[in-house]
PyMOL CGO cylinders between C-alpha atoms (Angstrom):
from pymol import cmd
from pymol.cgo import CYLINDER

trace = [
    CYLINDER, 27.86, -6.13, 46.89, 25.46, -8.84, 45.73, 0.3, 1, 1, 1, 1, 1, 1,
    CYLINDER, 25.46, -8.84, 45.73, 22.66, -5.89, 45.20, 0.3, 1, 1, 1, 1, 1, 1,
    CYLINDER, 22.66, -5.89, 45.20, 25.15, -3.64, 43.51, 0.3, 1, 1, 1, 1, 1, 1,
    CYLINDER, 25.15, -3.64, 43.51, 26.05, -7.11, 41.04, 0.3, 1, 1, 1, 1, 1, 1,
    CYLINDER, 26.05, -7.11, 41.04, 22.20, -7.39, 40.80, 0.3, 1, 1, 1, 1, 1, 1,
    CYLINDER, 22.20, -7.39, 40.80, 21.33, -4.18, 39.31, 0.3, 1, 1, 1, 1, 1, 1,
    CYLINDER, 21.33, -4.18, 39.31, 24.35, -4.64, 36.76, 0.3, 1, 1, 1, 1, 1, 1,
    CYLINDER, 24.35, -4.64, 36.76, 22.73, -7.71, 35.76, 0.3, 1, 1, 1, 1, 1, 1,
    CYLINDER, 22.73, -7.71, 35.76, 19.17, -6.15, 35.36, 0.3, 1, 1, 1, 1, 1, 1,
    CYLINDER, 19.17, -6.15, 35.36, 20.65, -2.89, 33.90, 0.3, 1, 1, 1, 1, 1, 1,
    CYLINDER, 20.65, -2.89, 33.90, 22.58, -4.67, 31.41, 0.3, 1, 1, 1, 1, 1, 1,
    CYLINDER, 22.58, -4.67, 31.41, 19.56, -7.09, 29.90, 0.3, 1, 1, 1, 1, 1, 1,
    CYLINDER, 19.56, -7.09, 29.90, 17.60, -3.87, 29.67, 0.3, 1, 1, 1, 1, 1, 1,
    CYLINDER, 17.60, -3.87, 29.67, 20.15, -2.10, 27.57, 0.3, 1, 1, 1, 1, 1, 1,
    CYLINDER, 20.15, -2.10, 27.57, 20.96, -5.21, 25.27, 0.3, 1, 1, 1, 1, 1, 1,
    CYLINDER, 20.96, -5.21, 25.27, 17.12, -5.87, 24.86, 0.3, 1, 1, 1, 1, 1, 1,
    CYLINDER, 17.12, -5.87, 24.86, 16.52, -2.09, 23.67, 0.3, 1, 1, 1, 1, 1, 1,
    CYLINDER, 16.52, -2.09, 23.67, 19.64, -2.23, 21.46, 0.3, 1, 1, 1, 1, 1, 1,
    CYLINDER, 19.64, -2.23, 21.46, 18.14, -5.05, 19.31, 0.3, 1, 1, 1, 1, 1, 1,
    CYLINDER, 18.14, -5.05, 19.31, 14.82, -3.61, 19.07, 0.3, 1, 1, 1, 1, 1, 1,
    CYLINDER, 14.82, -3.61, 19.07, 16.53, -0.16, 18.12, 0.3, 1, 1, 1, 1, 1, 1,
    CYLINDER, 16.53, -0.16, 18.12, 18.83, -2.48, 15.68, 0.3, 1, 1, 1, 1, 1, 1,
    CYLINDER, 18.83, -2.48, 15.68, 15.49, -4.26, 14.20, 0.3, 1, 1, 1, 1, 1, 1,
    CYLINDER, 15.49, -4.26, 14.20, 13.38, -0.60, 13.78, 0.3, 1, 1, 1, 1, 1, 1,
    CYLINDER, 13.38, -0.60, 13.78, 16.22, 0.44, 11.51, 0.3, 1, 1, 1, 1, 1, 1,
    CYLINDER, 16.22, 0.44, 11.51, 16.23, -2.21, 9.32, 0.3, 1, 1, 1, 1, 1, 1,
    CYLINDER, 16.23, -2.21, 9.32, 12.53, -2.07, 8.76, 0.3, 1, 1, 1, 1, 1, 1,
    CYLINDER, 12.53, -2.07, 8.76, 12.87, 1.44, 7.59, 0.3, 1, 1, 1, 1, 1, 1,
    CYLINDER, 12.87, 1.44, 7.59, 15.71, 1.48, 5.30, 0.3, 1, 1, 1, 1, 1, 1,
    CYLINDER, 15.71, 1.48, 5.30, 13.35, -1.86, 3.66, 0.3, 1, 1, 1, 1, 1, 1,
    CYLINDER, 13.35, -1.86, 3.66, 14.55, -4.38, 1.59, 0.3, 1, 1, 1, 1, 1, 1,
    CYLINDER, 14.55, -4.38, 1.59, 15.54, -5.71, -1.96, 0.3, 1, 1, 1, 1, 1, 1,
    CYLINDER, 15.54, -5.71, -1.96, 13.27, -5.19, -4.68, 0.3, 1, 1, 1, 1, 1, 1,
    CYLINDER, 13.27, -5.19, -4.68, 11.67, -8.73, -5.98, 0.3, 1, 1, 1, 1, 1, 1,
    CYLINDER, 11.67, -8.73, -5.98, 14.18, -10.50, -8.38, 0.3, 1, 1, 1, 1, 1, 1,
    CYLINDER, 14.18, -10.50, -8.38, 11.00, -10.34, -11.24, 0.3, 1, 1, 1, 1, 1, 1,
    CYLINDER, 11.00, -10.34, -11.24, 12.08, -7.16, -11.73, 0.3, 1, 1, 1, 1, 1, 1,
    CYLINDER, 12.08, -7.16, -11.73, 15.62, -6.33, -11.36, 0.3, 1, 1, 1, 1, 1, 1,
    CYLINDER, 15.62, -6.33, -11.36, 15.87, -6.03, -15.07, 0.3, 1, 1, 1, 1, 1, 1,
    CYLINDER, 15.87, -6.03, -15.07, 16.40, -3.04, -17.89, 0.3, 1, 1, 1, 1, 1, 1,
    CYLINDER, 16.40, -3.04, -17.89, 12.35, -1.77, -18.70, 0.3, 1, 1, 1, 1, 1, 1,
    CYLINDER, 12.35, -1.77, -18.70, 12.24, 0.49, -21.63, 0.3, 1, 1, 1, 1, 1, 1,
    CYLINDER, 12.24, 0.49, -21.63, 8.97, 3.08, -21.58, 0.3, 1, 1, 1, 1, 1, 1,
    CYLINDER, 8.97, 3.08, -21.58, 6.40, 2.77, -24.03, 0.3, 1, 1, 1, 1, 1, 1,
    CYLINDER, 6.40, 2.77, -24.03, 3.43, 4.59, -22.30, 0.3, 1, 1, 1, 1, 1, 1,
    CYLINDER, 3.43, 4.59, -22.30, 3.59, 8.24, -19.75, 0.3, 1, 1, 1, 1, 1, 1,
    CYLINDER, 3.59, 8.24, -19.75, 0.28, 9.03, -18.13, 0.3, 1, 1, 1, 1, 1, 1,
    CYLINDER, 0.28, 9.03, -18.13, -2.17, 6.79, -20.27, 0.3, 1, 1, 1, 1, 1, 1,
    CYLINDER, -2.17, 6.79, -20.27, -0.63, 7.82, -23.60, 0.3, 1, 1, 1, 1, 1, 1,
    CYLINDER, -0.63, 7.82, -23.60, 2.05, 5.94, -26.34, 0.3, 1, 1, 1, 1, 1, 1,
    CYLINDER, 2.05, 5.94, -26.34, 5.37, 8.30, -26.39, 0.3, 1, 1, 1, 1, 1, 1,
    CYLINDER, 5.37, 8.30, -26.39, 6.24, 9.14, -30.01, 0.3, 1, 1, 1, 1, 1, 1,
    CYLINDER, 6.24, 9.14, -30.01, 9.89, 9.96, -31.53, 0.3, 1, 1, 1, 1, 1, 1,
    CYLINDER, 9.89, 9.96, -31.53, 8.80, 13.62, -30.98, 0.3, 1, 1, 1, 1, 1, 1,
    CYLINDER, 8.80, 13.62, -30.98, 8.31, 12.76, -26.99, 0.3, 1, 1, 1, 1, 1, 1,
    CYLINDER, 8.31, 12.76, -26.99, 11.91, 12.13, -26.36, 0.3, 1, 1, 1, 1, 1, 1,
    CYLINDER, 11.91, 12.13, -26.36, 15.55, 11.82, -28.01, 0.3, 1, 1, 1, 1, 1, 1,
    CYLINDER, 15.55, 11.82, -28.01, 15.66, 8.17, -27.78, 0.3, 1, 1, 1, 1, 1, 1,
    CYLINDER, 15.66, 8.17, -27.78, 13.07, 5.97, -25.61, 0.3, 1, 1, 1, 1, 1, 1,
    CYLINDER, 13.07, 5.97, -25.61, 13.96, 6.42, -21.74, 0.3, 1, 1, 1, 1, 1, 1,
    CYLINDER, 13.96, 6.42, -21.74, 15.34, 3.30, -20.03, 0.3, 1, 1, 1, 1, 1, 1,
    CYLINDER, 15.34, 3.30, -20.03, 16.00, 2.08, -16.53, 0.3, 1, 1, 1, 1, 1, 1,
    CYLINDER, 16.00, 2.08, -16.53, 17.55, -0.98, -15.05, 0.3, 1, 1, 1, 1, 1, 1,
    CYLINDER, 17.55, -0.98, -15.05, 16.76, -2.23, -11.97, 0.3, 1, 1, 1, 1, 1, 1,
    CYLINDER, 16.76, -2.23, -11.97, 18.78, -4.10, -9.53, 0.3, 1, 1, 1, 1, 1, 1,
    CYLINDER, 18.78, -4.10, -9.53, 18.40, -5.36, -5.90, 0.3, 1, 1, 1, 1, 1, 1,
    CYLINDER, 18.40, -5.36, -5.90, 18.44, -1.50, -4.01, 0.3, 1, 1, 1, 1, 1, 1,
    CYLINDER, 18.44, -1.50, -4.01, 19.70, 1.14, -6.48, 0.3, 1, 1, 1, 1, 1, 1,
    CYLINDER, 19.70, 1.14, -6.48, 18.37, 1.86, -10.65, 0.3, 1, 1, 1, 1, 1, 1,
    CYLINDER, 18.37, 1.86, -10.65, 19.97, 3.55, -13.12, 0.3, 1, 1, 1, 1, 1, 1,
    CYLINDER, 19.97, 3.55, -13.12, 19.04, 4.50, -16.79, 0.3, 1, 1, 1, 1, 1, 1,
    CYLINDER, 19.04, 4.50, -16.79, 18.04, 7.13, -19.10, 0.3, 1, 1, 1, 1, 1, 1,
    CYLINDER, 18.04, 7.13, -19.10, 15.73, 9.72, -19.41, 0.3, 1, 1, 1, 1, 1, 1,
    CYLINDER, 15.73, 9.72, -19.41, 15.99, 9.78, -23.20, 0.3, 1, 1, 1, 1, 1, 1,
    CYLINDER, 15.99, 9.78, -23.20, 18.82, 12.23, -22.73, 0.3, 1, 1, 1, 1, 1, 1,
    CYLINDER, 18.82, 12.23, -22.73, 20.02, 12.71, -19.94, 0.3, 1, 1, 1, 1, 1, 1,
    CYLINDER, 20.02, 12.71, -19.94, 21.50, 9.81, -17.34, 0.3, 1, 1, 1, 1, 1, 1,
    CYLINDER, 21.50, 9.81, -17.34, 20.06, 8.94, -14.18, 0.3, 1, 1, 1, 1, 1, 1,
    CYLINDER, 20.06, 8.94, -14.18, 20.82, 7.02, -11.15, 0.3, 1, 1, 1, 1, 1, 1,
    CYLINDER, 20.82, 7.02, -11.15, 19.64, 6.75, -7.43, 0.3, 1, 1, 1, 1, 1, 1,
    CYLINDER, 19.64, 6.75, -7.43, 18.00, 3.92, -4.85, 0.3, 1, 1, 1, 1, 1, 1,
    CYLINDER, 18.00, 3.92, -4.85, 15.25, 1.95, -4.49, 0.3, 1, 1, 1, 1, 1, 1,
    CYLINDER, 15.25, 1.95, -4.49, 13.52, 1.18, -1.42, 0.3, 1, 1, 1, 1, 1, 1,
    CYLINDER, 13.52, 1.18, -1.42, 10.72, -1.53, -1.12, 0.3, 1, 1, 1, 1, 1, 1,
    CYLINDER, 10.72, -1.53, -1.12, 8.76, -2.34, 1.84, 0.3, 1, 1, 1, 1, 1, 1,
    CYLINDER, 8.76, -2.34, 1.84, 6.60, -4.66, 0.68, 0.3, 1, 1, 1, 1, 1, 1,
    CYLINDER, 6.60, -4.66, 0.68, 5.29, -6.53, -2.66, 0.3, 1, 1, 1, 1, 1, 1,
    CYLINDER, 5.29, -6.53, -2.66, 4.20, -4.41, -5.09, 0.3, 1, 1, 1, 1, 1, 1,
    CYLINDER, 4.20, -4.41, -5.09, 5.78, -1.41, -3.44, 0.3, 1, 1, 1, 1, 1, 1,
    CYLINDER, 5.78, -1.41, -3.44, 9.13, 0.49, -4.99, 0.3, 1, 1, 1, 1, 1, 1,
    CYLINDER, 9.13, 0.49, -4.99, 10.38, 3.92, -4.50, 0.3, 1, 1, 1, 1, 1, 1,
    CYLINDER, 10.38, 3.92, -4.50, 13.12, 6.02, -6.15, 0.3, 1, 1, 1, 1, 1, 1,
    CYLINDER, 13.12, 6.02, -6.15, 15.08, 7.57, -3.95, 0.3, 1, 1, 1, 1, 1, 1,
    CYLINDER, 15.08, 7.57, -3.95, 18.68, 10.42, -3.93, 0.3, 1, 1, 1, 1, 1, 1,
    CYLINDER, 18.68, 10.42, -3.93, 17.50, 11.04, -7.34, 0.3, 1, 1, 1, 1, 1, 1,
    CYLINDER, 17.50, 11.04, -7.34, 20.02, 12.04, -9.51, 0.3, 1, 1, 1, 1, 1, 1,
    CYLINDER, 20.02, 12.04, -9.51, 20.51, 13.20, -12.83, 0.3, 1, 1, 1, 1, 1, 1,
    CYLINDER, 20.51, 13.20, -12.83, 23.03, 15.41, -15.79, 0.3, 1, 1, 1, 1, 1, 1,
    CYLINDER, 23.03, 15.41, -15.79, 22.22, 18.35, -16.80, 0.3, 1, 1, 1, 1, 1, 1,
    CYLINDER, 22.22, 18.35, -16.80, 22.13, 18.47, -20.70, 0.3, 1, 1, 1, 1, 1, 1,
    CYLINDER, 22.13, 18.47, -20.70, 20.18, 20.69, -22.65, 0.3, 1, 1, 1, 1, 1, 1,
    CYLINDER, 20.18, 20.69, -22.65, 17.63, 18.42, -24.22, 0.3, 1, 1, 1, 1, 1, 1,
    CYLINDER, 17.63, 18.42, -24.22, 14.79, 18.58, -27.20, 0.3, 1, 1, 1, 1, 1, 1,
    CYLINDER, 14.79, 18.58, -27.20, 12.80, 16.09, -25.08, 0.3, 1, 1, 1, 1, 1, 1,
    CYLINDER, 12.80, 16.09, -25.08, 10.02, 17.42, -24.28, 0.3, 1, 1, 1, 1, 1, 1,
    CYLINDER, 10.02, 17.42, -24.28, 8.63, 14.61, -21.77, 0.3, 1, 1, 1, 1, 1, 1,
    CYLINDER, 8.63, 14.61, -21.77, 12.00, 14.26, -20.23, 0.3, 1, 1, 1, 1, 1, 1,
    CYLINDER, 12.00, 14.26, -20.23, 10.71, 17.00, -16.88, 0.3, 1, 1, 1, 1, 1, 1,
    CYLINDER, 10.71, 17.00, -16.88, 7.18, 14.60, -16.93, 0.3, 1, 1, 1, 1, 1, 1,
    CYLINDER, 7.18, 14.60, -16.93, 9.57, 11.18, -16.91, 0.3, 1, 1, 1, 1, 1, 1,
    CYLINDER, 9.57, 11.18, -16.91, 11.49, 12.22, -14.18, 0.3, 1, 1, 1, 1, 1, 1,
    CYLINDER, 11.49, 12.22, -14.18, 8.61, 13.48, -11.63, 0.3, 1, 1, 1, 1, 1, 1,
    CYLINDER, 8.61, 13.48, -11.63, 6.77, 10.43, -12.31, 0.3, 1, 1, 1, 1, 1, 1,
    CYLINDER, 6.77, 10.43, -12.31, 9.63, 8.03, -11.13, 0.3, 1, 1, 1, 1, 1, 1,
    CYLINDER, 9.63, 8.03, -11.13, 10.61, 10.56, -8.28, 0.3, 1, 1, 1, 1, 1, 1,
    CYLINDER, 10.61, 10.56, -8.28, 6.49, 10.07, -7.28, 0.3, 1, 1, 1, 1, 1, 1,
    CYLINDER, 6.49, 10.07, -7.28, 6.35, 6.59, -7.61, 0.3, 1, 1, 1, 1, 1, 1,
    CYLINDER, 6.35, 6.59, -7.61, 4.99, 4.25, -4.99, 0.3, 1, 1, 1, 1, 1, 1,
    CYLINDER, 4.99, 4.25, -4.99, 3.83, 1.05, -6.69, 0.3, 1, 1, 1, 1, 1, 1,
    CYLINDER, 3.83, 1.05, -6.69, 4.52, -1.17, -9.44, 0.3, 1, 1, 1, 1, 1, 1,
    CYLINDER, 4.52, -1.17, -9.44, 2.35, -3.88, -11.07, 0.3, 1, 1, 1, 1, 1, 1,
    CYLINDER, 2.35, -3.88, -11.07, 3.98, -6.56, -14.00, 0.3, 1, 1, 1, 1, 1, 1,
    CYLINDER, 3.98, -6.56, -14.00, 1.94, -8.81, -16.08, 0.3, 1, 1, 1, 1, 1, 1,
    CYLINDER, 1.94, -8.81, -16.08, 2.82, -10.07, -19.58, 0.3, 1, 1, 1, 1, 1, 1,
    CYLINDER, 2.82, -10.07, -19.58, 6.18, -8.95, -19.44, 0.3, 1, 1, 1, 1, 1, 1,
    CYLINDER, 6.18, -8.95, -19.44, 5.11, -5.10, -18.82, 0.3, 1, 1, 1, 1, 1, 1,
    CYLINDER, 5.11, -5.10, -18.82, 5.79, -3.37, -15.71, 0.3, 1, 1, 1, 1, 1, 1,
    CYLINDER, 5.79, -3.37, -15.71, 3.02, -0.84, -14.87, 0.3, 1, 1, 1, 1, 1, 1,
    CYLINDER, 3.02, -0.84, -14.87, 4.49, 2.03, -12.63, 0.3, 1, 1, 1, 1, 1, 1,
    CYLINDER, 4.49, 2.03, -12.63, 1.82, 4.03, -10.28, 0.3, 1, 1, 1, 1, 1, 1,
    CYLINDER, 1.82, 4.03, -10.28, 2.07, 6.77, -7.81, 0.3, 1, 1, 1, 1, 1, 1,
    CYLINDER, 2.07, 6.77, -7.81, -1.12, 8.04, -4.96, 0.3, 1, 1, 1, 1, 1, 1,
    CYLINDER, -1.12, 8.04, -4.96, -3.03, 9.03, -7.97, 0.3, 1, 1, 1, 1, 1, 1,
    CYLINDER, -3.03, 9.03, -7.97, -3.20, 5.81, -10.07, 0.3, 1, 1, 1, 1, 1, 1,
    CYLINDER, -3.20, 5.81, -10.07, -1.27, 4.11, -13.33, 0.3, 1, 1, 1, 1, 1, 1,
    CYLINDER, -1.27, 4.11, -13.33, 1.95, 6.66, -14.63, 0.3, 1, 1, 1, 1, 1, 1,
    CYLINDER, 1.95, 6.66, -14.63, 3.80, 4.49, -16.73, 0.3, 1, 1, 1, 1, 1, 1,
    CYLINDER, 3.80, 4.49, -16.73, 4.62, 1.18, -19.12, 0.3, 1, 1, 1, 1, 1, 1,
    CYLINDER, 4.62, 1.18, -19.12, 6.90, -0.38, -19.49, 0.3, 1, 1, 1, 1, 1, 1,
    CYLINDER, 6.90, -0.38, -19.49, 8.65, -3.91, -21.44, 0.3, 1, 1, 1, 1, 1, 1,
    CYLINDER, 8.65, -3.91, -21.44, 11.32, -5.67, -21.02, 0.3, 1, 1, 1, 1, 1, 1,
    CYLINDER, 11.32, -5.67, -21.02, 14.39, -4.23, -22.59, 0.3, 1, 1, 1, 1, 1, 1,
    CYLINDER, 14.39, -4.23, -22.59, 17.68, -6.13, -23.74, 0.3, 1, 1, 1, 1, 1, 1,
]
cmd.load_cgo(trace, "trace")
């Protein structure tokens, strides 16, 4: 009896050791809230190197930030999804989602790839530089 009362014991610290490791791997991959800096609105004023014009979009693409999910505008249409940050100076956009409206922007298609790519973020001067594996995609300043 004392054996069987033994190998419960042993048994059970085993199990409730792996369950809080298994608990602890999970929360390292869903990550964790973006830095407070900036969970803000940013409004675009560059895409790949270049100043967007009025010809560029409908009206100048926005997105607001908060603590795990964004939300905004592609200059037409409205977007939403969730943000996933690992570390500083790391950000992600993730379940992507977005209307459907037929739209004269013509940068709207490049907008939306770039934040679906992005992996890293950069802000100085009250801009917030957005880059993916390839380098710098996009400005941005503080909007209202």
């Amino acid at each position: 009896m004392k054996r069987v009362l033994m190998l419960f014991i042993a048994v059970s610290l085993v199990c409730s050791c792996k369950s809080t490791k298994d608990a602890n791997a999970s929360t390292d991959t869903v990550g964790r809230s973006i830095e407070k800096k900036i969970q803000q609105s940013w409004v675009l004023e560059n895409l790949n190197g270049k100043p967007i014009t009025e010809k560029d979009f409908s009206s100048l693409p926005k997105i607001e930030l908060k603590a795990s999910t964004f939300s905004g505008s592609t200059g037409c249409n409205a977007i939403k999804g969730n943000l996933l940050s690992k570390d500083a100076g790391q950000i992600q956009f993730l379940n992507f989602t977005s209307e459907t409206k037929k739209c004269e922007a013509k940068k709207e298609g490049e907008f939306a790839q770039l934040l679906k790519t992005t992996s890293g973020y950069t802000i100085e001067n009250n801009k917030l530089l957005l880059s993916n594996q390839f380098g710098p995609t996009m400005l941005f300043k503080k909007g209202n």
